[in-house]
C-alpha positions in Angstrom: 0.0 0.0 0.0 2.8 2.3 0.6 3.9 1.8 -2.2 1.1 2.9 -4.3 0.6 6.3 -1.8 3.9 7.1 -3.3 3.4 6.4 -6.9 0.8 8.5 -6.2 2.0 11.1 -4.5 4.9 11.2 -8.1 1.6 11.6 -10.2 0.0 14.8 -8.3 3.6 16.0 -8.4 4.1 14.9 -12.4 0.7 16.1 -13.1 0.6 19.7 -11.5 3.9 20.5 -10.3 6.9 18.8 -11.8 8.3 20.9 -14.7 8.4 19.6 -18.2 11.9 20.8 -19.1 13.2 18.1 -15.9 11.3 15.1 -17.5 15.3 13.8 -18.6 16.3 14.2 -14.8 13.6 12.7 -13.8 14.6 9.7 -16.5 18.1 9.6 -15.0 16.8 9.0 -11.5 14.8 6.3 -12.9 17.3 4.6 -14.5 19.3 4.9 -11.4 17.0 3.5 -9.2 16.4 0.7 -11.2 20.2 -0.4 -12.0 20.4 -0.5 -7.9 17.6 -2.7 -7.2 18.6 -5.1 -10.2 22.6 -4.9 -8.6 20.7 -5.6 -5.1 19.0 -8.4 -6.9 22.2 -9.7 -7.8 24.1 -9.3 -4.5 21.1 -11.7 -2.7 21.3 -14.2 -5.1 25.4 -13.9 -4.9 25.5 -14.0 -1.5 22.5 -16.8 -0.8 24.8 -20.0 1.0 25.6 -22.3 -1.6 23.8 -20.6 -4.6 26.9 -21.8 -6.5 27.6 -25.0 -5.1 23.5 -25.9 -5.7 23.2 -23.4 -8.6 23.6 -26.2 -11.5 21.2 -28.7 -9.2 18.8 -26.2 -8.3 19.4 -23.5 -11.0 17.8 -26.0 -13.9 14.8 -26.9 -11.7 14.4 -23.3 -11.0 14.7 -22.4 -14.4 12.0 -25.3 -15.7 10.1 -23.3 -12.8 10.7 -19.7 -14.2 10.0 -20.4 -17.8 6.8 -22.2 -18.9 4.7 -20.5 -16.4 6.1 -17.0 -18.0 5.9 -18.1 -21.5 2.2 -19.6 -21.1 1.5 -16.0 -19.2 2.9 -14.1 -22.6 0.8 -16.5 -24.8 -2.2 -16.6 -23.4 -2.5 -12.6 -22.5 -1.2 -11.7 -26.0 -3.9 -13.7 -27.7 -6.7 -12.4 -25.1 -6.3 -8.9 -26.0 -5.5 -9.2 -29.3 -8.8 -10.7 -29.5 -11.2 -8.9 -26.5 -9.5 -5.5 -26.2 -9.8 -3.2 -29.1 -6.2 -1.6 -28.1 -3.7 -3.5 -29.5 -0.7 -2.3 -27.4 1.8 -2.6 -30.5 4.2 -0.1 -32.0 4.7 -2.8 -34.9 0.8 -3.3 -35.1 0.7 1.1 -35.9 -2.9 0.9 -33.9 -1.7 2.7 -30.9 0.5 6.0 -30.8 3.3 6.3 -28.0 3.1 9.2 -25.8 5.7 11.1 -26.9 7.4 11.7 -30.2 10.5 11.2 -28.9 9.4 7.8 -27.8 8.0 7.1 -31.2 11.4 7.8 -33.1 13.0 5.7 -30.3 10.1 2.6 -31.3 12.0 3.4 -35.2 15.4 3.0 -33.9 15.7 -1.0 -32.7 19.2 -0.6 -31.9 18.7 1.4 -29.0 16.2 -0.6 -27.5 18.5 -2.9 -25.6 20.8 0.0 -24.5 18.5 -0.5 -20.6 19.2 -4.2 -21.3 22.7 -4.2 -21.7 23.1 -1.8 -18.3 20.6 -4.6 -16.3 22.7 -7.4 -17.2 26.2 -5.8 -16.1 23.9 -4.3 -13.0 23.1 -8.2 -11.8 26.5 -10.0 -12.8 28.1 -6.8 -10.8 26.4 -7.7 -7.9 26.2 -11.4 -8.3 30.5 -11.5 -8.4 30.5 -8.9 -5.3 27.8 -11.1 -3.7 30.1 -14.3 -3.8 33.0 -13.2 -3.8 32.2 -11.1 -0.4 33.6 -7.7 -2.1 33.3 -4.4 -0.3 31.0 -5.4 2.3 30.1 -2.4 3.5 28.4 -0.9 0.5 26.9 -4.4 -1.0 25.1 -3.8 2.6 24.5 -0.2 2.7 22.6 -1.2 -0.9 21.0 -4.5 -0.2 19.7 -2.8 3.6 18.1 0.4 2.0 16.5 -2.0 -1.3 13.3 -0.9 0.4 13.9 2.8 0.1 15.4 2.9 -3.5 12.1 1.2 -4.4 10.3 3.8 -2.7 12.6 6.5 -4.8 12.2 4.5 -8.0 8.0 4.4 -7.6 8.0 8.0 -6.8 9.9 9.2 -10.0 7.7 6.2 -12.1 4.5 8.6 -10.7 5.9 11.6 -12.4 6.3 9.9 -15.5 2.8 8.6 -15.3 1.6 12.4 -14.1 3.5 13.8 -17.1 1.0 12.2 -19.7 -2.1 13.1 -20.8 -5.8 11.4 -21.2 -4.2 8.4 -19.8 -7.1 7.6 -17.8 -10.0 8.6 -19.8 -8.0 5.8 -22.1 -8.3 3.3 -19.4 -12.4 3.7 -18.4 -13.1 2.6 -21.9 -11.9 -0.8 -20.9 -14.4 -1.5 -17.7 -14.6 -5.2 -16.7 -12.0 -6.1 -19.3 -9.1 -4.5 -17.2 -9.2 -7.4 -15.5 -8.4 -9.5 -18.9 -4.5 -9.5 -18.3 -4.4 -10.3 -14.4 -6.7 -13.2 -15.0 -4.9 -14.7 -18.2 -1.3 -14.1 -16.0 -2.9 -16.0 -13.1 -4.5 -18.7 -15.2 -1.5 -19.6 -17.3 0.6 -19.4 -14.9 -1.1 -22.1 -13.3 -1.1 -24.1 -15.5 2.7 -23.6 -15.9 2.9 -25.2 -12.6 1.1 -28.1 -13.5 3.2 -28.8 -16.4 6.2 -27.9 -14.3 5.0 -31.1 -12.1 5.0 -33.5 -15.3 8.3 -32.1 -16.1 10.3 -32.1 -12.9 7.9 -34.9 -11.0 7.6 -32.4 -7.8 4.1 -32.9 -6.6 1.3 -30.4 -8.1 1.1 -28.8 -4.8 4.4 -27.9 -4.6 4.9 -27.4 -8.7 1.4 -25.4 -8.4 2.2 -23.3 -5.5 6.2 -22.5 -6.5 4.4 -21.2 -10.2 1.8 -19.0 -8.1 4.9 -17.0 -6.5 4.1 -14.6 -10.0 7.9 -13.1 -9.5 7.2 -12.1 -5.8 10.3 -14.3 -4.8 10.9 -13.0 -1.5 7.9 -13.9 -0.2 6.7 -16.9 -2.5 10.1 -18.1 -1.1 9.4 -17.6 2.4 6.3 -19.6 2.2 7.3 -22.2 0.9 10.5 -22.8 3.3 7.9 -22.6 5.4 5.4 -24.8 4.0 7.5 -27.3 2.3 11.2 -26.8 3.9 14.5 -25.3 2.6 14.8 -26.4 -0.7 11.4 -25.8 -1.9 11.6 -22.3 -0.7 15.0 -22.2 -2.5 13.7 -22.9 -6.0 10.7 -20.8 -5.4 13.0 -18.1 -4.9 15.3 -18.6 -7.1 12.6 -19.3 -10.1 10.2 -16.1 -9.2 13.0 -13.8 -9.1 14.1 -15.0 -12.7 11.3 -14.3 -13.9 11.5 -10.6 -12.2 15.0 -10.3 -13.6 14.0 -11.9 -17.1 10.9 -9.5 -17.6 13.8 -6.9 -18.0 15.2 -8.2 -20.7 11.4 -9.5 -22.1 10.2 -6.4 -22.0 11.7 -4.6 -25.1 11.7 -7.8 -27.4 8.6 -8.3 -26.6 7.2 -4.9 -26.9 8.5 -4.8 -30.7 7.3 -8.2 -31.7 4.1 -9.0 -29.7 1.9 -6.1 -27.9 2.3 -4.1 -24.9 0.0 -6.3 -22.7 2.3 -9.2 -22.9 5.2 -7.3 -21.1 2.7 -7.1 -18.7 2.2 -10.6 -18.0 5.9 -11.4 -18.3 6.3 -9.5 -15.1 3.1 -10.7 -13.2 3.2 -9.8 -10.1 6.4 -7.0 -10.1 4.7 -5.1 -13.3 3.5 -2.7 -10.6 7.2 -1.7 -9.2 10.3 -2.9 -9.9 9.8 -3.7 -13.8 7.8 -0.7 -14.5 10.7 1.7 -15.0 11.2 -0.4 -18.1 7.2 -0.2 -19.0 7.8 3.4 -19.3 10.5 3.1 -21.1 9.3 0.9 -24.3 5.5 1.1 -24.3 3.2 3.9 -23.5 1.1 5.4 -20.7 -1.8 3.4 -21.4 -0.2 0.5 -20.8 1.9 1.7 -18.1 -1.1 2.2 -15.8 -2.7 -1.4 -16.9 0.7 -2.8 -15.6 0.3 -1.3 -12.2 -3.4 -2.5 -11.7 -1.9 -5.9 -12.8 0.7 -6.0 -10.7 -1.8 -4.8 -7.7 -4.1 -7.7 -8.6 -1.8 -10.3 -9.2 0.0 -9.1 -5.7 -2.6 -9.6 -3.4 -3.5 -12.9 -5.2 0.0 -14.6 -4.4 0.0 -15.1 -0.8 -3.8 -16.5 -1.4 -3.0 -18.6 -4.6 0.1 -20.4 -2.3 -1.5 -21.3 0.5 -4.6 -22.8 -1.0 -3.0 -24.5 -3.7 -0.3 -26.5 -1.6 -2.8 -27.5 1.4 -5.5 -28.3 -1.4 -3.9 -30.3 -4.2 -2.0 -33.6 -3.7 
């Protein structure tokens, strides 16, 4: 909830008080933001015991884990709106105009589309090496301690971008019920994932089920299930769900150019309200921007639900 009282604090400020002519600061102190929590990222995984003793072991099943419940996510949402909502979310499709014109000669320019991905990937092997390697202690603290508050930075300057455009939500109302199209079809396929997941790694469907249901919350789809299921179920939930957090950033721009806008969405289920957003803004437009956070809201508070019913309810 906090959370979203600062995102939308950022849009009053975007919206009425934030001056155009400091929109590119404003970008900088996204990108900034963002580069820290991925490093942060990083550092946990780096520093988790074992995580490269247990990474080839673990690291496969997590991956199995990671994958078909995100791929069956993109699928299925890109073929639901494509089909029920009358916005196609595509700079290829030529239905939908960015926000911006800058924006729309960076959509012409494909080359620059991975310069964020390029920066996210030496961000998390930066602080995966320092994580393992136990380098400069100190600050790999300082970060990882104060993750919370650079979110809390991050979702404040994403507001100000969202405040900065126009007609936005007069965009959204036209949708009604159907909002809840994307949340649904991420939720479903995901799923489903982890029932396939159970054929493929023969964990029981509770445990397949429940570890696919984390959505990419992975801290607290992994606490759950250390709880629930002990150690090493927790450790593959974690691991999985927060590869398909870091993945999304890499997703999103491919995907944004070859499918539609919605499917980044469901790539990042349940982090397309914060952490992944930056890049939301970044290669798809307002419209979808503010779908993404009401997806990630949804698909949020359904985690901790989805978990916990699935592994006491299925065998």
């Amino acid at each position: 909830m906090g959370i979203i009282l600062i995102m939308g604090l950022g849009m009053i400020v975007g919206k009425w008080v934030f001056p155009e002519k400091i929109k590119k600061w404003n970008e900088k102190a996204q990108l900034a933001c963002t580069l820290l929590i991925i490093f942060s990222m990083g550092i946990m995984l780096g520093e988790k015991e074992n995580f490269l003793k247990d990474l080839p072991r673990l690291g496969i099943r997590s991956f199995i884990f990671f994958a078909v419940p995100t791929v069956l996510s993109i699928i299925v949402v890109y073929f639901l709106t494509k089909h029920f909502m009358d916005y196609s979310g595509s700079r290829q499709s030529g239905e939908a105009e960015p926000v911006t014109g800058e924006e729309k000669e960076e959509g012409r320019q494909g080359e620059k589309r991975f310069g964020m991905v390029k920066l996210a990937l030496a961000a998390l092997a930066a602080g995966i090496a320092m994580g393992a390697a136990g380098l400069w202690k100190g600050l790999t603290g300082l970060i990882t301690s104060n993750t919370e508050r650079i979110l809390y930075c991050l979702m404040f300057s994403v507001g100000i971008s969202v405040g900065l455009q126009e007609g936005i939500f007069n965009r959204i109302r036209r949708y009604h019920i159907r909002i809840l199209i994307i949340p649904l079809g991420t939720i479903a396929a995901s799923v489903l994932g982890g029932v396939i997941c159970a054929v493929m790694t023969g964990y029981p469907l509770n445990q397949s089920v429940s570890i696919a249901s984390g959505l990419g919350w992975y801290s607290l789809s992994g606490a759950m299930l250390s709880e629930l299921g002990g150690v090493e179920l927790g450790s593959i939930a974690f691991l999985s769900n927060l590869l398909r957090e870091i993945f999304s950033f890499f997703l999103i721009p491919f995907l944004a150019l070859k499918l539609n806008y919605f499917a980044c969405i469901a790539s990042a289920g349940a982090t397309s309200e914060d952490t992944t957003l930056p890049m939301m803004i970044k290669y798809t437009d307002g419209e979808a921007v503010v779908l993404s956070v009401l997806n990630g809201i949804i698909c949020s508070a359904a985690v901790p639900v989805l978990i916990s019913f699935f592994y006491q309810i299925l065998p």
